[in-house]
N, C-alpha and C positions, 0 to 999 in steps of 0.2 A: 476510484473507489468512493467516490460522492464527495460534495465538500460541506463543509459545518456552516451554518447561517445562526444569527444572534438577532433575537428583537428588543430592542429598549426604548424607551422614549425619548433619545439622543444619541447620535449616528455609536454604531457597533462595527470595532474592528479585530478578528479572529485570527488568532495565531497558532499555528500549528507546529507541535513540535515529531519529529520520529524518532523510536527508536526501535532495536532490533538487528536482528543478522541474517541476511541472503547471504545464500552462497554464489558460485560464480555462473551456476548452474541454474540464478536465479530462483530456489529453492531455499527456504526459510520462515521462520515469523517477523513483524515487527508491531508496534504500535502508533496509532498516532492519538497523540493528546493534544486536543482545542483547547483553547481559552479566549473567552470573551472579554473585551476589555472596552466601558464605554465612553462617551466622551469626555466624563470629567474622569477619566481615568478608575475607574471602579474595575474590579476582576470579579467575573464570575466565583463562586464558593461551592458550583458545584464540579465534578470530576467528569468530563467529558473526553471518553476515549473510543478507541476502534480498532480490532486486536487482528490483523490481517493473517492467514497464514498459508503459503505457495507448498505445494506436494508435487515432490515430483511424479513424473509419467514414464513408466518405466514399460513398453511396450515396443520396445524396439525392434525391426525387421532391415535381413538383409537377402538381398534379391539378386542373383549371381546371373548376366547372362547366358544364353543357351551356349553351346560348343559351336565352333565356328572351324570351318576347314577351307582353305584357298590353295590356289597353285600358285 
């Protein structure tokens, strides 16, 4: 889902947190929230998020073989 990049005029390192609930089905929402943090230790002030959310597909098909007769 992309990943988050920081520019600052001394190295930028990005921390990502998730949260949220998939199901087992893989079906769900979550969030992830970035934060920028630079070398002398400063945190980004602003809110950098990304609100994901999986639907399921529900279009299932079942396909029976023909009849079959032997001796």
């Amino acid at each position: 889902f992309g990943a988050a990049a920081g520019v600052d005029n001394c190295e930028v390192t990005i921390t990502e947190t998730i949260t949220g609930n998939v199901n087992s089905c893989g079906v769900g929402s979550f969030t992830r929230t970035f934060t920028a943090t630079d070398g002398q230790g400063l945190t980004n002030v602003q809110v950098c998020q990304q609100r994901i959310t999986v639907y399921g597909i529900h279009d299932y098909r079942i396909t029976f073989p023909t009849d079959e007769e032997g001796t």
